[in-house]
C-alpha positions as CSV (number, residue, x, y, z in Angstrom):
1,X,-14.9,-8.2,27.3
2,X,-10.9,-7.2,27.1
3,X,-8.8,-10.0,27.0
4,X,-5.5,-8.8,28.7
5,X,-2.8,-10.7,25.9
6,X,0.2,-10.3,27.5
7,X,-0.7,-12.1,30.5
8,X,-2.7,-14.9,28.9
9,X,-0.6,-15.7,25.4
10,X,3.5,-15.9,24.8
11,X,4.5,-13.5,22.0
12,X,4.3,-14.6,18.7
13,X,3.2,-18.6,19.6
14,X,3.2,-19.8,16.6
15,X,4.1,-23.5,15.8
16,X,6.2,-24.9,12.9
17,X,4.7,-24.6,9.8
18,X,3.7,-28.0,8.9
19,X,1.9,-28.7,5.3
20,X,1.3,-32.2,6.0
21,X,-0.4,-31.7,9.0
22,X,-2.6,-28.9,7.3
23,X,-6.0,-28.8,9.1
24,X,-9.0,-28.4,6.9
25,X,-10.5,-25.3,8.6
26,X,-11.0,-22.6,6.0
27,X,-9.7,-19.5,6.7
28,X,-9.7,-16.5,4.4
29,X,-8.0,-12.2,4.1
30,X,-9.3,-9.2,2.8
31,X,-7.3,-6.0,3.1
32,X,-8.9,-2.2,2.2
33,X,-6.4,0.5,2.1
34,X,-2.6,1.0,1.4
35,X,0.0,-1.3,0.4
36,X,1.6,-1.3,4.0
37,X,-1.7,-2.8,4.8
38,X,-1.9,-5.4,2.2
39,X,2.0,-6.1,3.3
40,X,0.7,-7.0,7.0
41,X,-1.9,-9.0,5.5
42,X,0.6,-11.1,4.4
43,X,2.5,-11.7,7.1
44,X,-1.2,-12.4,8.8
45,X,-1.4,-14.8,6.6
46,X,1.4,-16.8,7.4
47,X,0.6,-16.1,10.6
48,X,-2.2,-18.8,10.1
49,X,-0.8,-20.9,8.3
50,X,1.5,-21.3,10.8
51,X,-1.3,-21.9,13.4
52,X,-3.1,-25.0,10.8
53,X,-5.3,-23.2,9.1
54,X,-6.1,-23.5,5.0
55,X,-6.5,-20.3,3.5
56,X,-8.7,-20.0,0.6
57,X,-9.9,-16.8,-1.8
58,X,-11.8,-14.2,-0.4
59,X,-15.1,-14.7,-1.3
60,X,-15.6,-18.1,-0.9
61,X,-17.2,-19.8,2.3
62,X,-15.0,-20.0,4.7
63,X,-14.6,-20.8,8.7
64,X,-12.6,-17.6,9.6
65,X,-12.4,-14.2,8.0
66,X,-9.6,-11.7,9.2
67,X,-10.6,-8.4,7.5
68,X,-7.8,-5.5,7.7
69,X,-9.1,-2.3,8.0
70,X,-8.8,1.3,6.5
71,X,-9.9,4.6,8.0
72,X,-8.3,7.3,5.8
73,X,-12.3,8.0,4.7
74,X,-15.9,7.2,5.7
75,X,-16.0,4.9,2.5
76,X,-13.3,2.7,4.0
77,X,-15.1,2.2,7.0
78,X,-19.1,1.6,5.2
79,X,-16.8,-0.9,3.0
80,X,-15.5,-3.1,6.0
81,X,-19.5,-3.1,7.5
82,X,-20.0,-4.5,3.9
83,X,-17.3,-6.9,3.7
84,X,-18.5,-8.2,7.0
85,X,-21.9,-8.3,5.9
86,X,-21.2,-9.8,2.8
87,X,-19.1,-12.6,4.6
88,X,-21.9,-13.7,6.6
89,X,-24.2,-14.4,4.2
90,X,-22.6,-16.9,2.4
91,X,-20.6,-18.4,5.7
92,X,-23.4,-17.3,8.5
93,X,-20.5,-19.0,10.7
94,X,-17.7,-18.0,10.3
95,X,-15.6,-16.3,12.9
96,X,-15.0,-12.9,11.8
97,X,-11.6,-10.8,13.5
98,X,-11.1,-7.6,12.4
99,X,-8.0,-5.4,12.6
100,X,-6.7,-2.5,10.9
101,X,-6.8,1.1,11.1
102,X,-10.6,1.3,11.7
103,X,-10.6,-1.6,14.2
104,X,-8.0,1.4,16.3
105,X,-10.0,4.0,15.4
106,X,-13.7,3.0,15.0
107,X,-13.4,0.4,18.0
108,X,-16.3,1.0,19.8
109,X,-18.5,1.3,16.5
110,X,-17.3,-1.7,15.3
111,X,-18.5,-3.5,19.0
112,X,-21.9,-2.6,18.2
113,X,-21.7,-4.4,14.4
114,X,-23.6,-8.0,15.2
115,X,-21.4,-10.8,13.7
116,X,-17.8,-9.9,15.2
117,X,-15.9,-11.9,17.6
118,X,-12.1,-10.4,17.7
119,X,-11.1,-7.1,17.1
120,X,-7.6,-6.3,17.4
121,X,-6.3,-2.9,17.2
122,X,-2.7,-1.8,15.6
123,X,-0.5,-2.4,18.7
124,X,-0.8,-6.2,18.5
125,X,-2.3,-6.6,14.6
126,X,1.0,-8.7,13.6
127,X,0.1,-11.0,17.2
128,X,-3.8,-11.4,15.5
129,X,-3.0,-15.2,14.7
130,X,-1.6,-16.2,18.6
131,X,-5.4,-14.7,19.9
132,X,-7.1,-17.0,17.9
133,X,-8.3,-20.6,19.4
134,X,-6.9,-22.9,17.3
135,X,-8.6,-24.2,14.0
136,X,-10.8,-27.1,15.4
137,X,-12.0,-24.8,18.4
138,X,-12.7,-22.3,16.3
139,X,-16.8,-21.1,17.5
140,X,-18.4,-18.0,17.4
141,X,-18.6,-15.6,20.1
142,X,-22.0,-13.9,22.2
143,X,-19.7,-11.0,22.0
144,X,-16.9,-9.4,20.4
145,X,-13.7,-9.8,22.2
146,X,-10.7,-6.9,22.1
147,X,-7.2,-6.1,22.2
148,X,-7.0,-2.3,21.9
149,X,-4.6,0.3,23.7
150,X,-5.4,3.9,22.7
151,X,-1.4,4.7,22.1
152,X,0.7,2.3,20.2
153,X,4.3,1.7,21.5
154,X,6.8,4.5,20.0
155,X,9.6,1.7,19.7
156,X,11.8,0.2,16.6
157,X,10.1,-3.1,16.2
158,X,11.1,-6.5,14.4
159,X,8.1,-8.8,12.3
160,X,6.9,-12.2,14.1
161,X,7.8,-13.9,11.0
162,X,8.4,-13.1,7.2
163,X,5.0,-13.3,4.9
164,X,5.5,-15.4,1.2
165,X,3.3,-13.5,-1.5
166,X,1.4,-14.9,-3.9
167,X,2.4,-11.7,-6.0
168,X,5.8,-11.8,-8.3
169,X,6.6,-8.4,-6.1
170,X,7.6,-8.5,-2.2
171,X,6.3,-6.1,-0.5
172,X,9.3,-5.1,2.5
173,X,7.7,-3.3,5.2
174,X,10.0,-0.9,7.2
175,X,8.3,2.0,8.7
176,X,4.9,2.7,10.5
177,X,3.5,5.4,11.8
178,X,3.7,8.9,11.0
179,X,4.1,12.4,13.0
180,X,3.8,14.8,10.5
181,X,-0.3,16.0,11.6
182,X,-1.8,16.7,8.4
183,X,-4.8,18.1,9.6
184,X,-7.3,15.6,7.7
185,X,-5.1,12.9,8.2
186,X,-6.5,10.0,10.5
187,X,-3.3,8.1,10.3
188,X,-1.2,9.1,13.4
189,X,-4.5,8.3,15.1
190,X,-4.7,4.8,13.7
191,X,-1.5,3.9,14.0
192,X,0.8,6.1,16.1
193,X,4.1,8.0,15.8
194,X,7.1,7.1,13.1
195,X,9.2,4.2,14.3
196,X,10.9,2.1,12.5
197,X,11.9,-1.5,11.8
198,X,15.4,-2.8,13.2
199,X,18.0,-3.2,10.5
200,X,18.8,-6.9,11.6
201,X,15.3,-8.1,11.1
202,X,15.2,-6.2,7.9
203,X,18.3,-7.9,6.3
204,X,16.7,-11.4,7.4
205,X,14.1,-10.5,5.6
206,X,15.5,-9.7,2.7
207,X,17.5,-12.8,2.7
208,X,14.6,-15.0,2.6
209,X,12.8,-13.2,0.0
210,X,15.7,-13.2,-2.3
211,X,16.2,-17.3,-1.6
212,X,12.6,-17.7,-2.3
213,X,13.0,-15.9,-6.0
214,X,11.4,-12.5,-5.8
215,X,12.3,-10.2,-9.1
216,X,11.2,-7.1,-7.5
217,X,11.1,-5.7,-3.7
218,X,8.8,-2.8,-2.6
219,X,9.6,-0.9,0.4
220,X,6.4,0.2,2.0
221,X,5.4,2.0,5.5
222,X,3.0,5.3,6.2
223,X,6.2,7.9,6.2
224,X,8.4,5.6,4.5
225,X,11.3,8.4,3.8
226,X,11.2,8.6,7.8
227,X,13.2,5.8,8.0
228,X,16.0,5.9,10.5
229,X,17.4,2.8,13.2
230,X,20.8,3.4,14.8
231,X,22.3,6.1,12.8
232,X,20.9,4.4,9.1
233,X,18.5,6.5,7.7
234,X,16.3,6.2,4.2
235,X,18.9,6.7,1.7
236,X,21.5,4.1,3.3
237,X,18.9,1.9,3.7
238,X,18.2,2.0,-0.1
239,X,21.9,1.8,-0.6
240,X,22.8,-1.4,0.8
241,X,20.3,-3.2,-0.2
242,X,21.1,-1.8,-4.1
243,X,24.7,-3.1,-2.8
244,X,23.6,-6.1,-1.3
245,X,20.6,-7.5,-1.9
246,X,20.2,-10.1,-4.7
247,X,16.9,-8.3,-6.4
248,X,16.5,-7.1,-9.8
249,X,14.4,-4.2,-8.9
250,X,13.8,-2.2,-5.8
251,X,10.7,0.0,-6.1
252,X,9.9,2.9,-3.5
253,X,6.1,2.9,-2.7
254,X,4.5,6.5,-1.5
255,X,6.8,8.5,-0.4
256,X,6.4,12.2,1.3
257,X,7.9,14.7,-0.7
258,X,9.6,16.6,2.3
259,X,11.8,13.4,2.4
260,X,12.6,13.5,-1.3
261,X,16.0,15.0,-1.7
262,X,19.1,15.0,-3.9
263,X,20.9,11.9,-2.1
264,X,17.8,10.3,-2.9
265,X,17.1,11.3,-6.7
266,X,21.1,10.6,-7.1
267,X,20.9,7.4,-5.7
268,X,17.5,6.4,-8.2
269,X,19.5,7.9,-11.1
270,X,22.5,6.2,-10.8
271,X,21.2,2.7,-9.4
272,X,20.5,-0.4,-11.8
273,X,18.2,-1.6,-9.3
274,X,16.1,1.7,-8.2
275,X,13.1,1.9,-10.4
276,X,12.7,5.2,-11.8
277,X,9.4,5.9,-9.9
278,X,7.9,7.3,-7.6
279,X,4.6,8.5,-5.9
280,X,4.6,11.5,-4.2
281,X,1.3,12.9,-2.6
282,X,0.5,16.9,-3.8
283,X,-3.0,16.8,-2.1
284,X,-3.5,20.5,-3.2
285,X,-2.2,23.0,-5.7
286,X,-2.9,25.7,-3.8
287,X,-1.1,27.0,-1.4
288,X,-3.3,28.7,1.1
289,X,-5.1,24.9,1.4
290,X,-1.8,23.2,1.9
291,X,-1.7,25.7,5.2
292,X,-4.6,24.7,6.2
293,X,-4.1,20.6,5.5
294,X,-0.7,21.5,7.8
295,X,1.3,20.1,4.7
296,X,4.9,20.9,4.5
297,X,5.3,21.7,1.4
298,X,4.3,24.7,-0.9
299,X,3.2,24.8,-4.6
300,X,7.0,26.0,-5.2
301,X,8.9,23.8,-3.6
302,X,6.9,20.9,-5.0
303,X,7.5,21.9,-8.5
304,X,10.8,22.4,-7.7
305,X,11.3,18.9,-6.4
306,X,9.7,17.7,-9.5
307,X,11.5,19.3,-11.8
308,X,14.8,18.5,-10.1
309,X,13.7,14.8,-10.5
310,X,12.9,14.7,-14.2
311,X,16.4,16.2,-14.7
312,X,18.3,13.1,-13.0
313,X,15.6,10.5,-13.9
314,X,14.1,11.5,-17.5
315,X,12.5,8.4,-17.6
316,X,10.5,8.8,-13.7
317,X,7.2,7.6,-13.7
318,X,5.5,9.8,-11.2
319,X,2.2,9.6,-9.4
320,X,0.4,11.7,-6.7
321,X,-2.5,11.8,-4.5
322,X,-5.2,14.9,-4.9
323,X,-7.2,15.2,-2.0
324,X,-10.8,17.5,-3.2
325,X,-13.1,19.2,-1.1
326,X,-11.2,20.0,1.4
327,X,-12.7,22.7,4.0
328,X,-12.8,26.3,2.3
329,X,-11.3,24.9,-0.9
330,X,-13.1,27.8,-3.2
331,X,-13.5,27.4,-6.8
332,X,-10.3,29.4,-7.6
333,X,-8.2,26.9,-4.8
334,X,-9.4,24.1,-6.9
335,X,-8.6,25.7,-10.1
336,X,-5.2,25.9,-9.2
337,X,-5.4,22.5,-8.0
338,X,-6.3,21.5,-11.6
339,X,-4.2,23.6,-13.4
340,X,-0.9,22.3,-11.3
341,X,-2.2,18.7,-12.0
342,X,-2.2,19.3,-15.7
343,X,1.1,21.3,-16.3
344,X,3.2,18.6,-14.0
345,X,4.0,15.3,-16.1
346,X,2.1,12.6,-13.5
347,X,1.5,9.3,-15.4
348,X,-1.1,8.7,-13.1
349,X,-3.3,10.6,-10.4
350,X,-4.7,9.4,-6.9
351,X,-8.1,11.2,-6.2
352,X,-9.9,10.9,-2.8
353,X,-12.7,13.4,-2.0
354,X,-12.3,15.1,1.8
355,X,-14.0,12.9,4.5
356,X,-14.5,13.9,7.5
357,X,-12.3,12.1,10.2
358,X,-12.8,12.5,13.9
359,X,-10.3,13.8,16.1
360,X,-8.5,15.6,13.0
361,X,-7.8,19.3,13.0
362,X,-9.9,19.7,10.0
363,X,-13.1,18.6,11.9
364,X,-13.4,21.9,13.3
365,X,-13.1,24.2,10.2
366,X,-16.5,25.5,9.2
367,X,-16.3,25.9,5.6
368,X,-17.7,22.4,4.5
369,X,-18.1,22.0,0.2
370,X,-21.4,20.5,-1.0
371,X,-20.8,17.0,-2.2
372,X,-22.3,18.2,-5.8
373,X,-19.6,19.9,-6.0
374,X,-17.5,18.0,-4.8
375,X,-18.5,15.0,-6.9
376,X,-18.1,17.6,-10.3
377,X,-14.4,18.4,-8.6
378,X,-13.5,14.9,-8.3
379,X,-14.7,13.6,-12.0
380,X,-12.8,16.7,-13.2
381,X,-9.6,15.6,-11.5
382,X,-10.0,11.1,-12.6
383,X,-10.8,12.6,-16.8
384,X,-7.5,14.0,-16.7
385,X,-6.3,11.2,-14.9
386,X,-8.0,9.0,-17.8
387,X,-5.7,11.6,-19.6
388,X,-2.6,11.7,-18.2
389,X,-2.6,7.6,-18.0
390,X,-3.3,7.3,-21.7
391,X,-0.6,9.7,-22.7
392,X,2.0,8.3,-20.5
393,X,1.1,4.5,-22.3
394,X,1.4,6.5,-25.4
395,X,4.5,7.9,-25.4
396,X,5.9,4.3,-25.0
397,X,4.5,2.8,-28.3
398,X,7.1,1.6,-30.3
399,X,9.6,1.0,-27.4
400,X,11.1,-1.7,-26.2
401,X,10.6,-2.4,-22.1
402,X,11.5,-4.6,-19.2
403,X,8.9,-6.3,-17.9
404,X,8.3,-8.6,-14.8
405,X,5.1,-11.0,-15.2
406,X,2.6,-11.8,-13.1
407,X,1.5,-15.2,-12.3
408,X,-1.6,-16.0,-13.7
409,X,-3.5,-14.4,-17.0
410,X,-6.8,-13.1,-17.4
411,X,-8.8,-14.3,-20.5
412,X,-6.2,-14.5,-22.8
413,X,-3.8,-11.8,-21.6
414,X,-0.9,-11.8,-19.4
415,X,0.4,-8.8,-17.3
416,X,3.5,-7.5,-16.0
417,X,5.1,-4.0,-15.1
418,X,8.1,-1.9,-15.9
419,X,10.3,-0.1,-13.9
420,X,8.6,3.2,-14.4
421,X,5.3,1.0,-13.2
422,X,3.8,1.1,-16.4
423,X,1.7,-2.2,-16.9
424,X,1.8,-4.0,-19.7
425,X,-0.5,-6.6,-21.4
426,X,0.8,-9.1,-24.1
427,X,-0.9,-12.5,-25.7
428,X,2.1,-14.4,-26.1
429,X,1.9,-18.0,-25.1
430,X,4.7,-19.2,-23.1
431,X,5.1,-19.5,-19.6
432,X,6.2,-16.1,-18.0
433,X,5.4,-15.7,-14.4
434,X,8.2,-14.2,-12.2
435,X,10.0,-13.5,-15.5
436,X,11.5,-10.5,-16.2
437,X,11.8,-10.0,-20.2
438,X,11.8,-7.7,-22.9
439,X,8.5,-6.3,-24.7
440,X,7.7,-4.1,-27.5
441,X,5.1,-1.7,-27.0
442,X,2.6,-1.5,-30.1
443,X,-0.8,0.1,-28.4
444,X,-1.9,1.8,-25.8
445,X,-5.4,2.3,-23.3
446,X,-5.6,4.8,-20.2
447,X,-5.5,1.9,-19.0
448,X,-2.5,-0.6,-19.6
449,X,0.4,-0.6,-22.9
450,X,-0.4,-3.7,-25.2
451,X,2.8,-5.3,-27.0
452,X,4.8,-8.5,-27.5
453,X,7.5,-10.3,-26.4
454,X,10.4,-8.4,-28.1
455,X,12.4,-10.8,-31.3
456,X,15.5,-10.1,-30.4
457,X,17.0,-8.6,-27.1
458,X,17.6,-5.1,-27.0
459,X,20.6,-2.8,-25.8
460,X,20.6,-2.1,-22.2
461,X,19.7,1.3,-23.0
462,X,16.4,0.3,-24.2
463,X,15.6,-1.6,-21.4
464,X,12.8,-0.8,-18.7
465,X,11.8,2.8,-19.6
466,X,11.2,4.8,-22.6
């Protein structure tokens, strides 16, 4: 059945958060996919809290799982049928609402999947809590109940309520959706054209987030450079709260590199806030494939762009996403995709083989790649990722960094990450969550730096990056 929301629930109905009166109905999130996503899965979260229920870990038996969805491949999707499976097993149960990008996208697949009872698509995921029956009514259903609408509203929007992380890093959402069409791009399907948050609700926000004791903000969203509410775009976004906001660090997370421009670089270079990072998605080093994907960019423009970027920011940690096996990628396409991978100083690289996503431009072209090869293209591509991580870690042995601590340690090491997003594993004793302090660097893995807590402070100028 399709529960018509508007007319049956108030928007956002949530009561006062109450700790003493916390129910004892489990409830418990999973999110697959992008850090916008695992943002939203936050605010979920408080979301039902808000309505009494106790959220425990994934993975543990629970009364109520909200899953959050991905759809950017097929893998994303056979995961959340796992997750769902998996879930049931150990809570046979549990009510089990999904949302997310496949939950828009794979709606009437997901219908068919027994063990279901909500699925809420992307035009009401932040209103997921309000559908629910409340904790102690909380029964599973015959069948699965939806809110879907096959367009999402194009409107700026505000947040029902502000999210608290268990991470030592906010994550700020203030964009959704994206227009730009990439041709094996699911996205603008899943969750609609660019719009973006209302300045207001952003700035209370960030108020709260700074009065709770957050180190470090990350601004997320699908086409995050898009930004724009009432004559403030991206960069004066970025400005004031480098102005205004009470955080040590503001990171930018993925970011498109047709939105990269000199006001932007400037404003990283000169800021004691901005990290000097950022992740911008290549998907192909060729330039006759980026055509065909309906990226904006070319091979030169890109290099360009990176090149004027190490000039203001020497010390930029950069990462990118490499899509493989796209249709009529030849063998020379992807050599040139490897050989641009290799000559550009990433720290880090994104791989994702081509999957196949309906309704995209790219479902029609012809030219399909065996997935031999491209499984060999793909473990070509993650060795020099391997690579490019270990030598970025190595370069900063004997340095000195800043680094913010996680909570938490595992075994007998605690981690934490620079400016430049390189993380960083010590053995130090102490107490050092949300702390931001200085580390020298002393070894190094592909996969984090190793070092210790530094003896004596070091200049500024040694401080964060190397």
């Amino acid at each position: 059945m399709t529960i018509d929301i508007k007319a049956t629930l108030p928007e956002y109905a949530y009561p006062p958060y109450n700790a003493d009166a916390m129910a004892t109905t489990r409830a418990s999130l999973h999110t697959l996919g992008c850090r916008l996503n695992q943002a939203e899965t936050s605010i979920l979260g408080e979301g039902l809290r808000r309505k009494g229920f106790e959220l425990v870990e994934f993975g543990q038996p629970t009364d109520l799982l909200v899953l959050n969805t991905c759809a950017v491949t097929d893998d994303a999707e056979r995961t959340s049928r796992y997750v769902i499976r998996k879930t049931l097993k150990h809570s046979p149960h549990a009510f089990v609402a999904v949302t997310g990008c496949y939950a828009q996208t794979g709606m009437e697949s997901l219908k068919q999947q027994a063990g279901i009872d909500l699925i809420v698509g992307h035009q009401y995921k932040l209103d997921l809590p309000a559908y629910l029956p409340s904790p102690h009514e909380l029964r599973k259903r015959s069948v699965a109940e939806v809110q879907h609408t096959k367009t999402i509203a194009r409107g700026n929007f505000d947040l029902p309520h502000f999210a608290e992380s268990d991470s030592t890093r906010a994550l700020l959402k203030v964009q959704d959706g994206c227009s730009a069409m990439c041709s094996f791009c699911i996205i603008p399907f899943a969750r609609g054209h660019e719009r973006s948050r209302t300045f207001d609700d952003i700035q209370r926000e960030v108020e709260v987030l700074a009065a709770r004791g957050y180190r470090e903000v990350v601004l997320t969203g699908v086409n995050v450079g898009q930004y724009a509410y009432q004559g403030r775009d991206f960069c004066s976004l970025l400005r004031w709260l480098d102005q205004a906001a009470d955080f040590e660090r503001i990171r930018i997370s993925s970011i498109e590199p047709t939105t990269v421009g000199e006001e932007l670089l400037d404003l990283i270079a000169s800021s004691k806030k901005l990290c000097p990072y950022l992740h911008i998605p290549l998907q192909s080093g060729d330039d006759q494939i980026l055509q065909a994907m309906n990226r904006r960019h070319t091979i030169k423009s890109y290099i360009k762009l990176i090149e004027r970027a190490l000039v203001n920011i020497p010390d930029l940690g950069l990462g990118t996403d490499l899509l493989v096996g796209f249709p009529g990628e030849s063998e020379t396409a992807f050599q040139n995709t490897l050989a641009v991978a290799t000559d550009l100083p990433f720290s880090y690289l994104h791989v994702f083989p081509y999957s196949p996503r309906p309704g995209t431009a790219a479902m029609r072209l012809k030219q399909r790649i065996p997935s031999a090869s491209m499984k060999k293209r793909a473990d070509l591509l993650l060795a020099l990722d391997r690579a490019k991580r270990l030598a970025f870690h190595n370069r900063q042995i004997g340095s000195t960094v800043s680094v913010l601590f996680e909570s938490g340690r595992q075994n007998a090491y605690r981690f934490g990450t620079t400016p430049n997003f390189t993380r960083v594993s010590i053995t130090d004793s102490g107490d050092f969550q949300n702390r931001i302090l200085p580390v020298t660097i002393t070894a190094a893995t592909d996969r984090c730096a190793f070092g210790h807590i530094a003896s004596a402070h070091p200049t500024p100028s040694s401080m964060g990056v190397i």
